[in-house]
C-alpha positions in Angstrom: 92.7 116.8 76.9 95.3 115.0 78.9 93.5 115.3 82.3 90.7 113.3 80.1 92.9 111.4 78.5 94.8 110.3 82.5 91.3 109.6 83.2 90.2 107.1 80.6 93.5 105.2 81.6 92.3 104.8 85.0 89.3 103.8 84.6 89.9 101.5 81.9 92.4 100.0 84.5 89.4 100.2 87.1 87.3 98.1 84.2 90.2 95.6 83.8 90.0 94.9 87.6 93.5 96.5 88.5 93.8 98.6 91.9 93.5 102.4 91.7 96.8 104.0 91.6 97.6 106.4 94.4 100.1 109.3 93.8 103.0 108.9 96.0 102.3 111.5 98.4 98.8 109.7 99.5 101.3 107.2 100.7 103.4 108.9 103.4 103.0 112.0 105.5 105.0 114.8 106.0 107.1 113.4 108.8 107.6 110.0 106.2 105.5 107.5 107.7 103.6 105.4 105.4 99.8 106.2 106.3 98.1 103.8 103.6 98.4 100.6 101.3 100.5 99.0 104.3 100.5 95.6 102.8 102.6 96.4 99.9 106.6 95.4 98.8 109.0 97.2 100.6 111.7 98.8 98.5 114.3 100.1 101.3 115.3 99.6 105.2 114.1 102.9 107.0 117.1 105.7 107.2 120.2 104.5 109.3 118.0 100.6 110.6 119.9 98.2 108.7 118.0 95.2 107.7 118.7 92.1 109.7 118.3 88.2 107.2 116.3 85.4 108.8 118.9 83.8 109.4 120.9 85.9 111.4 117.9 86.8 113.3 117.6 83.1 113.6 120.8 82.8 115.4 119.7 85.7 118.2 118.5 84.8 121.8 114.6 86.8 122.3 115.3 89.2 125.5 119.2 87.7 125.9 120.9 89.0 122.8 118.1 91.8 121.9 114.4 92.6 122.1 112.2 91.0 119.4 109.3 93.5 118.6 106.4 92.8 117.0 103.7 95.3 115.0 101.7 92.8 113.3 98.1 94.8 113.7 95.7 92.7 115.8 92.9 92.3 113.2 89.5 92.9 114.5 90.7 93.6 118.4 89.6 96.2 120.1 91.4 97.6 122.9 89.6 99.1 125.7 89.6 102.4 128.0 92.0 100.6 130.3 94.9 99.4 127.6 93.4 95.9 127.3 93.1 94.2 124.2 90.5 91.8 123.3 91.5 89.6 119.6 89.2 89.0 117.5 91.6 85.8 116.8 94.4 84.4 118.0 98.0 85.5 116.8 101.4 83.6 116.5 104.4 85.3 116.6 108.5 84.6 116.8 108.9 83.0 120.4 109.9 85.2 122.7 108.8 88.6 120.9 106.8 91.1 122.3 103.6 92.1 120.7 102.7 95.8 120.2 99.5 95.6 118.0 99.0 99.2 116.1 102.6 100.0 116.7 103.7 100.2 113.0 100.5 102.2 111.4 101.7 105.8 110.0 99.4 107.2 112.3 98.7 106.0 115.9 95.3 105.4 117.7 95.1 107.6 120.8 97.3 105.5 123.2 99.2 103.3 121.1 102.1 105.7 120.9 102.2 106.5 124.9 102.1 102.4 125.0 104.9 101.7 122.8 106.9 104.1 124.0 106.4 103.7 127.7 106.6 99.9 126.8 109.9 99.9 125.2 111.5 102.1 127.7 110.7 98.9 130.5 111.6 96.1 128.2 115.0 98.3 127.4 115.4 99.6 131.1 115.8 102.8 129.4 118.9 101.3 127.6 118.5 103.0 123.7 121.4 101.3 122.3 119.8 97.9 123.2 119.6 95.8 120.1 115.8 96.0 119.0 114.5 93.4 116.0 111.5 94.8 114.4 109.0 92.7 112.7 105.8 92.1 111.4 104.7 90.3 108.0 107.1 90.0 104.6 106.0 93.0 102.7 104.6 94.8 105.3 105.6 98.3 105.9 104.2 98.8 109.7 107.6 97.2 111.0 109.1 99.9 108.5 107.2 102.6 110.0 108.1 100.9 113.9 111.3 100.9 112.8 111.7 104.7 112.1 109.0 105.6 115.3 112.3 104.3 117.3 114.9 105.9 116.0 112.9 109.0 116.5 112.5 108.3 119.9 116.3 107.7 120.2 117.0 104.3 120.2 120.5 103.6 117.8 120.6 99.7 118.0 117.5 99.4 115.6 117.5 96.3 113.3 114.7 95.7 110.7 113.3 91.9 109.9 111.9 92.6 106.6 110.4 88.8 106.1 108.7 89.5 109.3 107.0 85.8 110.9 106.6 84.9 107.3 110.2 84.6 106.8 110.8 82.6 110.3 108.1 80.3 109.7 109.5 79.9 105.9 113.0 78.7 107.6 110.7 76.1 109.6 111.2 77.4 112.9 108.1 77.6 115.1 106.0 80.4 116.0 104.2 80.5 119.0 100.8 81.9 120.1 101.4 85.9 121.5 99.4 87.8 123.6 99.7 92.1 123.4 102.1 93.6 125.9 100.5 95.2 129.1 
């Protein structure tokens, strides 16, 4: 009777027009990534990445005083055989950040994670306490998910821009069109 009874209340949600709901472990894998329902408030920094305002972002010089990364998905590109990408449309980013398309989903596309990784070892010349901004849209848990993908890899210095490009662009400072890292 209460399996029926769960039931009805989800489909009369359904009826209403509200989204399904997910139990919690449909959400994340076992290692804690979020796999699904990326576009969704996030409710905590990932474990030991403090979260870094706008503002003091703001006030940061891209590739001077740290790394600005960005895992904004490229919608509708396809990257090729080779590791190049071609966009479906164009994408603007924080000036001076470097564009890892893919980077932040739970689980990674063959490639994406040997590209990341080998990727941020050259920008950081190996460096793993260089300071690292990680970004992608405001409620968006792929820079989450970045985030905690390199402080398993090692690097300490990891800071998390919640408000992603939404929150730069909301302080009026300019975005500028990105292309994906090689």
């Amino acid at each position: 009777m209460a399996g029926r009874g769960m039931i009805g209340v989800l489909l009369a949600g359904l009826l209403a027009g509200a989204p399904p709901v997910m139990a919690q472990d449909a959400l994340f894998d076992a290692a804690g990534y979020r796999i699904a329902h990326y576009r969704a408030p996030v409710d905590r920094p990932p474990a030991g990445t403090p979260r870094i305002a706008p503002p003091a972002a703001a006030r940061l010089r891209p590739d001077v005083d740290a790394l600005f990364v960005d895992v904004t998905p490229a919608q509708g590109a396809v990257r090729d055989a080779g590791g190049q990408w071609r966009l479906a449309q164009p994408h603007d980013s924080i000036p001076g950040a470097h564009w890892y398309p893919e980077a932040g989903r739970g689980v990674l596309a063959p490639g994406i994670g040997d590209w990341f990784e080998r990727g941020m070892a050259r920008l950081t010349a190996k460096r793993r306490d260089r300071m690292i901004v990680v970004f992608c849209l405001a409620d968006c848990w792929m820079s989450w998910n970045a985030a905690k993908r390199l402080r398993t890899l090692g690097y300490s210095n990891i800071w998390w821009l919640a408000e992603g490009s939404d929150g730069w662009r909301d302080l009026d400072l300019p975005l500028a069109p990105a292309r994906p890292e090689p």
